[in-house]
SEVEX-175874 format. One record per atom (N, C-alpha, C, O): x, y, z; residue in three letters. Coordinates in steps of 0.2 Angstrom, whole numbers, plus 2048, in hexadecimal, padded with zeros to 3 digits. Last residue first. Layout:
# SEVEX-175874
XYZala ...
# end
This chain:
# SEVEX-175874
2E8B2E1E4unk 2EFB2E1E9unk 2EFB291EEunk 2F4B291F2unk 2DBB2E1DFunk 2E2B2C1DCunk 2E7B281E0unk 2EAB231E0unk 2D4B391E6unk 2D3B321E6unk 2D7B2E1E4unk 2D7B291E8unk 2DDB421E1unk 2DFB411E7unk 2D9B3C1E9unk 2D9B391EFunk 2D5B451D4unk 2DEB421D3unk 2DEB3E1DAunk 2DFB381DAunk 2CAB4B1D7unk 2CBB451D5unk 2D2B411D6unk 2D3B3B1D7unk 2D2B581DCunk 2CDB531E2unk 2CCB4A1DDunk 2CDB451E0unk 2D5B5C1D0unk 2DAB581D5unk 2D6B571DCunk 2D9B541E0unk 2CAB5E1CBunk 2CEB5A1C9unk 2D1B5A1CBunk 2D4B551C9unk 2C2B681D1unk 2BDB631D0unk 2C5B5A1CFunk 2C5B541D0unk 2CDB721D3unk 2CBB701D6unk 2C9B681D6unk 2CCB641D9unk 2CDB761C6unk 2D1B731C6unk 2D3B6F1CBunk 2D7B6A1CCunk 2BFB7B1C4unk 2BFB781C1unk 2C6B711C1unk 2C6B6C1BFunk 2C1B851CDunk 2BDB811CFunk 2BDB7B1CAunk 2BCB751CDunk 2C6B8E1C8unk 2C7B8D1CEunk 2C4B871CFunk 2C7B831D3unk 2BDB921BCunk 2C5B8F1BBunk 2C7B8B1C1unk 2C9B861C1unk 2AEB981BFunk 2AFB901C1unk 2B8B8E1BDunk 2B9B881BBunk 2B4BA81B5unk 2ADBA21B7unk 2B2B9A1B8unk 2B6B961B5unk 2BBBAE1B0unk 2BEBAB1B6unk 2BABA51B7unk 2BBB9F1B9unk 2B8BB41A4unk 2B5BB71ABunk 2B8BB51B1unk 2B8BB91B6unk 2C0BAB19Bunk 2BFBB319Aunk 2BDBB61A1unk 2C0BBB1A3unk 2BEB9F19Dunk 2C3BA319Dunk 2C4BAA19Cunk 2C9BAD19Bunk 2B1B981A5unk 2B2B9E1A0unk 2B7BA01A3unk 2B8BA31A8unk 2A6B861A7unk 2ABB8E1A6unk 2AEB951A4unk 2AAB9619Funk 29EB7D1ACunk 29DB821A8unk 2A2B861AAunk 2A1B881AFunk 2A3B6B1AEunk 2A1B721AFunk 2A1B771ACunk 2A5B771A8unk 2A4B5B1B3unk 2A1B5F1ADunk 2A0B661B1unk 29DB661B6unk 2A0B501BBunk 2A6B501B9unk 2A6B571B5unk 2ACB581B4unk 290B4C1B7unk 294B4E1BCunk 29CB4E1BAunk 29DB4A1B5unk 288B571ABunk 289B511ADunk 28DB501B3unk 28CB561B6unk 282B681ACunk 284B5F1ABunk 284B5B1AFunk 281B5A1B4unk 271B6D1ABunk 274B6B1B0unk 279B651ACunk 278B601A9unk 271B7C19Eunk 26FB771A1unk 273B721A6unk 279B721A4unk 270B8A19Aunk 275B8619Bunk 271B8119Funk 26DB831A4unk 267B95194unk 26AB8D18Eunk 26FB8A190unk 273B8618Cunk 266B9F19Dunk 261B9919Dunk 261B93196unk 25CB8F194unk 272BA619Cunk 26FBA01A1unk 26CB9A19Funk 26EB9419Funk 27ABA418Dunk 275BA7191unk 273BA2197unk 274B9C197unk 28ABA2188unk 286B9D18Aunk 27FBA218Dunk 281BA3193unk 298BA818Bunk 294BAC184unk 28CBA6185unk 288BA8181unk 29CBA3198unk 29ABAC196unk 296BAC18Funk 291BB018Eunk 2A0B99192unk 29BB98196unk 298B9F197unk 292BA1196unk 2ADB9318Dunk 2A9B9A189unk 2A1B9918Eunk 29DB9818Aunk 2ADB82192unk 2ADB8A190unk 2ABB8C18Eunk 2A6B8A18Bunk 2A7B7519Bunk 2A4B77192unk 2A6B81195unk 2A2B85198unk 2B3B6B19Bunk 2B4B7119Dunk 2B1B74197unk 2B3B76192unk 2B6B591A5unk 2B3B5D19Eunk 2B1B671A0unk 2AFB681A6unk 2C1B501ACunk 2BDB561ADunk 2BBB591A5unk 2BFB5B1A0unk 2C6B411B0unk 2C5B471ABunk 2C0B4B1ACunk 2BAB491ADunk 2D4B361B5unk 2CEB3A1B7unk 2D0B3F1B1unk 2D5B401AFunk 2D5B281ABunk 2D9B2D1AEunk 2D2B311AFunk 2CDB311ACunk 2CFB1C1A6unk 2D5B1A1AAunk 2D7B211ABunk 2DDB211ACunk 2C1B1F1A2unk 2C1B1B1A8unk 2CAB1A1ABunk 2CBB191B1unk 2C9B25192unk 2C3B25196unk 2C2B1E19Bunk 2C3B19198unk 2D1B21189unk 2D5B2418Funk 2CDB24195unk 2CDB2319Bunk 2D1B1D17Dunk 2D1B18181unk 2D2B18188unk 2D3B1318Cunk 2D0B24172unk 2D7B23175unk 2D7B2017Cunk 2DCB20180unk 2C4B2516Eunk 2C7B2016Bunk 2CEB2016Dunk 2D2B1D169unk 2BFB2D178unk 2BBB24178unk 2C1B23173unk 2C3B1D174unk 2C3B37176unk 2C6B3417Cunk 2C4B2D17Bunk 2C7B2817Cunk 2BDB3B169unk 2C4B3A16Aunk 2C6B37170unk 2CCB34170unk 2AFB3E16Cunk 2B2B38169unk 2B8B35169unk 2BAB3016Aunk 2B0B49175unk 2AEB42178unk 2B1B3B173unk 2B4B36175unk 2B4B52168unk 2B9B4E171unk 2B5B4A173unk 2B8B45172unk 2A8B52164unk 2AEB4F160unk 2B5B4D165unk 2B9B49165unk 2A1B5416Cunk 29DB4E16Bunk 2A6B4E169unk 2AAB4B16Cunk 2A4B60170unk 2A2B5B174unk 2A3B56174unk 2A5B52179unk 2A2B69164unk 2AAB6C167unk 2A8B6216Bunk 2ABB5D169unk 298B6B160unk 299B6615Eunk 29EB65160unk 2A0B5F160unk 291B74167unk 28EB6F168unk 291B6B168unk 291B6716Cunk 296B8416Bunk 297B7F167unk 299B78167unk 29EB76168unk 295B89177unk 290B8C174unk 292B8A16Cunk 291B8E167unk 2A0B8117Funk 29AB8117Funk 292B8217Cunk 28DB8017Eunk 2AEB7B179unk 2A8B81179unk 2A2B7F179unk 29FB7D174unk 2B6B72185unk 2B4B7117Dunk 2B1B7817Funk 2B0B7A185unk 2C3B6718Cunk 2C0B6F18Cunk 2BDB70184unk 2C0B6E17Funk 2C9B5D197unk 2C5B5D191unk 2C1B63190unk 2BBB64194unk 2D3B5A1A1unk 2D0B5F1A2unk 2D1B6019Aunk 2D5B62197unk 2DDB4C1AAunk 2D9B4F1A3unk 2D5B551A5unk 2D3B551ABunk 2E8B441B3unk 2E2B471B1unk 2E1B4B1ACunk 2E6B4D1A9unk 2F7B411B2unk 2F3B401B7unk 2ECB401B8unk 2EAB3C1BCunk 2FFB391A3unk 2FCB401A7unk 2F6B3E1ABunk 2F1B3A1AAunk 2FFB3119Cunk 306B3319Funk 302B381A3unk 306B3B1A7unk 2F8B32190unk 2F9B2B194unk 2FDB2D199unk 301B2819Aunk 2F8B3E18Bunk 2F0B3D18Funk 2F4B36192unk 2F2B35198unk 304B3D183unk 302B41188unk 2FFB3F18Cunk 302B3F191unk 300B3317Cunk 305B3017Funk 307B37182unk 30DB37183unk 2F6B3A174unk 2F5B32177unk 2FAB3317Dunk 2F8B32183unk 2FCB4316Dunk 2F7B46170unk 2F5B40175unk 2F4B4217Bunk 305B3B163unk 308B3F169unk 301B4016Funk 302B3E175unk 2FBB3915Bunk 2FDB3315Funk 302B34164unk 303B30169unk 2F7B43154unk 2F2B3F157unk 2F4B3B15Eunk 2F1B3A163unk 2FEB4714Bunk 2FFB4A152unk 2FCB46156unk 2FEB4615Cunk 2F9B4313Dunk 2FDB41141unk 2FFB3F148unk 301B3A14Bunk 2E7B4B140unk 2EDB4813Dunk 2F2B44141unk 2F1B42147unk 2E2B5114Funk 2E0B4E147unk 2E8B4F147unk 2ECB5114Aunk 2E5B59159unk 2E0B5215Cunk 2DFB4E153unk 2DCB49152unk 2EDB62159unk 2F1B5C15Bunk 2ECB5415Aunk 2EEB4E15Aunk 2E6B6C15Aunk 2E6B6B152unk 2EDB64152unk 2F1B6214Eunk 2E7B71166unk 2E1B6E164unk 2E1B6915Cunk 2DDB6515Aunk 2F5B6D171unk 2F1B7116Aunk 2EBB6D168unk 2EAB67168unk 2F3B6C183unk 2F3B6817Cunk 2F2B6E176unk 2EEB72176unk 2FBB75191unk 2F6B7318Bunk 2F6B71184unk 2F9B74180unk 2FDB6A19Eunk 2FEB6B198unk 2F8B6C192unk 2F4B68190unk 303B701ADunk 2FCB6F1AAunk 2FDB6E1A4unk 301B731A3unk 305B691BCunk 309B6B1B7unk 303B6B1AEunk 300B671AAunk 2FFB6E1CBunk 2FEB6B1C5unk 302B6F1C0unk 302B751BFunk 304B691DDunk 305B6C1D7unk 304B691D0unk 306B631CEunk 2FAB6A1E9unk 2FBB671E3unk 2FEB6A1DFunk 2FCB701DEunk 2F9B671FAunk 2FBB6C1F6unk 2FEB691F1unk 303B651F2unk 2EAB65204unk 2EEB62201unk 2F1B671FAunk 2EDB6A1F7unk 2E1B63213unk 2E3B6820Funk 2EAB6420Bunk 2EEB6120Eunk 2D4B5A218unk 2DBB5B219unk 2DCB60213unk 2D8B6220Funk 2C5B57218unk 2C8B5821Eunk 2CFB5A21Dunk 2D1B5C223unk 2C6B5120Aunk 2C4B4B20Eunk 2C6B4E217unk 2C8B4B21Bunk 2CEB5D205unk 2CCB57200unk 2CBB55208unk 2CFB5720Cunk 2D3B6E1FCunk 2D3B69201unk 2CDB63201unk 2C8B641FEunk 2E0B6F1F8unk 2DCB6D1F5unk 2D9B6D1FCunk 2DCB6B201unk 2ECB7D1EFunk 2EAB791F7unk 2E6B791F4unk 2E5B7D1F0unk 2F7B801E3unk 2F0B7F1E7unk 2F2B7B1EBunk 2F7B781ECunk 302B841D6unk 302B801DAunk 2FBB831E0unk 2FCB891E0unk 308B831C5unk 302B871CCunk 303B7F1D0unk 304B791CFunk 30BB841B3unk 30BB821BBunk 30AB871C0unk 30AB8D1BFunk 30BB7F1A2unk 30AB841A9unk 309B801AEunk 309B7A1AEunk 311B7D192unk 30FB7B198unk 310B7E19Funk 316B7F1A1unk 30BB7A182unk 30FB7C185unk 30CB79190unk 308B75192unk 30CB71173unk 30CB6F17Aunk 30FB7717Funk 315B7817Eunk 30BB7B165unk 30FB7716Aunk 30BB76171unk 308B7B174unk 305B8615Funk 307B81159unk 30BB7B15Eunk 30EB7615Bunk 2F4B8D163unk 2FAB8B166unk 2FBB87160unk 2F6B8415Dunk 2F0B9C15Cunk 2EEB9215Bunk 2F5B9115Cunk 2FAB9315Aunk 2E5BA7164unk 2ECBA4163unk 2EDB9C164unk 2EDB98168unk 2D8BB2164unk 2DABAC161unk 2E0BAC160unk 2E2BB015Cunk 2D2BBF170unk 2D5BBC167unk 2D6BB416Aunk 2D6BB2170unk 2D9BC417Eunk 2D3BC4179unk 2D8BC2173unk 2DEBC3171unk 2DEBBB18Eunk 2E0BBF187unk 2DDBBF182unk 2DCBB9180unk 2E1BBC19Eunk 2DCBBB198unk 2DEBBF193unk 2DEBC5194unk 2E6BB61ADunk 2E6BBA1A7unk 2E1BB71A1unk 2DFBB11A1unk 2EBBAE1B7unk 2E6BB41BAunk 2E6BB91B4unk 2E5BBF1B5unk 2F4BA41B7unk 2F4BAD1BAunk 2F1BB01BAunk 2F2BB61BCunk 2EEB971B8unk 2F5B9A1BBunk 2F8BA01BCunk 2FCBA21C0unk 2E1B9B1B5unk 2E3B961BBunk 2E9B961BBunk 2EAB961C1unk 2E2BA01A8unk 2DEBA41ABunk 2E0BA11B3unk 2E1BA51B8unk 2EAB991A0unk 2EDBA01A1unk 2E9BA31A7unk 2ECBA71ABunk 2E2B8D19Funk 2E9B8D1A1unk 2ECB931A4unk 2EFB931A9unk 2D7B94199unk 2D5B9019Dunk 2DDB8D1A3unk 2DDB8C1A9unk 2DEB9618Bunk 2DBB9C18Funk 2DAB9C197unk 2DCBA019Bunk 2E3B8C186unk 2E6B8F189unk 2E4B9418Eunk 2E7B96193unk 2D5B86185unk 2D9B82188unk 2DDB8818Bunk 2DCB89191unk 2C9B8C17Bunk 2CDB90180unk 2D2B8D186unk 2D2B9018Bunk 2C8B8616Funk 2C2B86175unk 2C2B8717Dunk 2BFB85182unk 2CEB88163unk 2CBB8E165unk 2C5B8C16Aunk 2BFB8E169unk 2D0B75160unk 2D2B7C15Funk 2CCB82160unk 2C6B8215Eunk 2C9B6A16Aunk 2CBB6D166unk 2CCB72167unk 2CBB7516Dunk 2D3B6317Aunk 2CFB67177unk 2CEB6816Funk 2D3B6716Cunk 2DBB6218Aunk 2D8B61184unk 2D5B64181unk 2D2B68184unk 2E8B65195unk 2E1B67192unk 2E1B6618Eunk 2E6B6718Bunk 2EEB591A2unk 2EEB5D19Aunk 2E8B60197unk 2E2B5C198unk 2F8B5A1AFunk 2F2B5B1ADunk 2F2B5B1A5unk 2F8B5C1A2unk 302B511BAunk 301B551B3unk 2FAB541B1unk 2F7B4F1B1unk 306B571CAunk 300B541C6unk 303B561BEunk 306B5B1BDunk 30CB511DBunk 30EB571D4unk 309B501CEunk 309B4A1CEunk 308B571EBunk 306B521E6unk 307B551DDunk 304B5A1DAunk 310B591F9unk 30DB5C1F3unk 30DB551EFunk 311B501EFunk 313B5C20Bunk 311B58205unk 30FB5C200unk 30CB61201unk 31FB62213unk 31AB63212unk 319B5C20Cunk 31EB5820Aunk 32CB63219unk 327B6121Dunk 322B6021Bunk 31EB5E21Funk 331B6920Eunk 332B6C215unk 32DB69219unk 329B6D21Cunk 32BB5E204unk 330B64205unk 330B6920Bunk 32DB6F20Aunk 328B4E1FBunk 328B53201unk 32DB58200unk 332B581FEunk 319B491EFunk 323B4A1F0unk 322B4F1F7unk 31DB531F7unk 312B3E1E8unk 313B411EAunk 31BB441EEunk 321B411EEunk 30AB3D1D7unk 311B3B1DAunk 312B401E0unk 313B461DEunk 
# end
């Protein structure tokens, strides 16, 4: 949704990260809005939600985004909750699918959750294999595209990551 303010253009985004539990969503939100990192585990019990605002620049032009970033509870993707987590992801501009990397399974079992929420081809998504710091070089292998290795703990590829996704968004627009 684009909106103007002193002349300018901005593009306001709701992001949501996904995810299960402890595969650093928040971390990945804390680190791209302020520049912070917090050691330990804290299971978020709510939606919370950050904001930043970038220049992007896309096609020759420079483009100033603001994303509203929402991060999901992981412990939102089972039971009940389930159905909130839907009607999130359907209202939101983009996806930022965040699994651990240096656990296999974190992948497959978000992959299967998007396939069955039916959001896959209708909203841009970026997969976010984290914890990339604890990954040795030489067991990272090339992904897919849309796909990147991260680390909220070092900084690793966050900038970039939010980038890859509203350059998609701004296909969108």
């Amino acid at each position: 949704m684009p909106f103007y303010c002193m002349g300018a253009t901005a593009s306001l985004q709701k992001i949501c990260l996904l995810g299960l539990p402890e595969v650093g969503k928040t971390q990945i939100a804390k680190r791209y809005t302020s520049d912070e990192f917090e050691r330990g585990y804290f299971s978020s019990l709510a939606v919370k939600i950050y904001k930043r605002g970038t220049n992007v620049e896309y096609e020759g032009k420079t483009y100033t985004i603001v994303n509203f970033i929402w991060d999901v509870p992981g412990s939102y993707l089972h039971g009940g909750a389930k159905q909130h987590v839907l009607s999130y992801l359907d209202k939101a501009s983009g996806i930022i699918a965040v699994y651990d990397c240096t656990k296999p399974n974190t992948v497959g079992e978000l992959e299967q959750i998007l396939k069955e929420s039916k959001i896959i081809g209708k909203k841009p998504i970026i997969f976010a294999a984290n914890k990339a710091d604890l990954l040795p070089a030489d067991k990272r292998h090339t992904l897919a595209p849309n796909r990147i290795y991260t680390s909220a703990k070092t900084g690793e590829n966050i900038q970039e990551l939010f980038i890859m996704l509203n350059r998609l968004l701004l296909d969108k627009i």
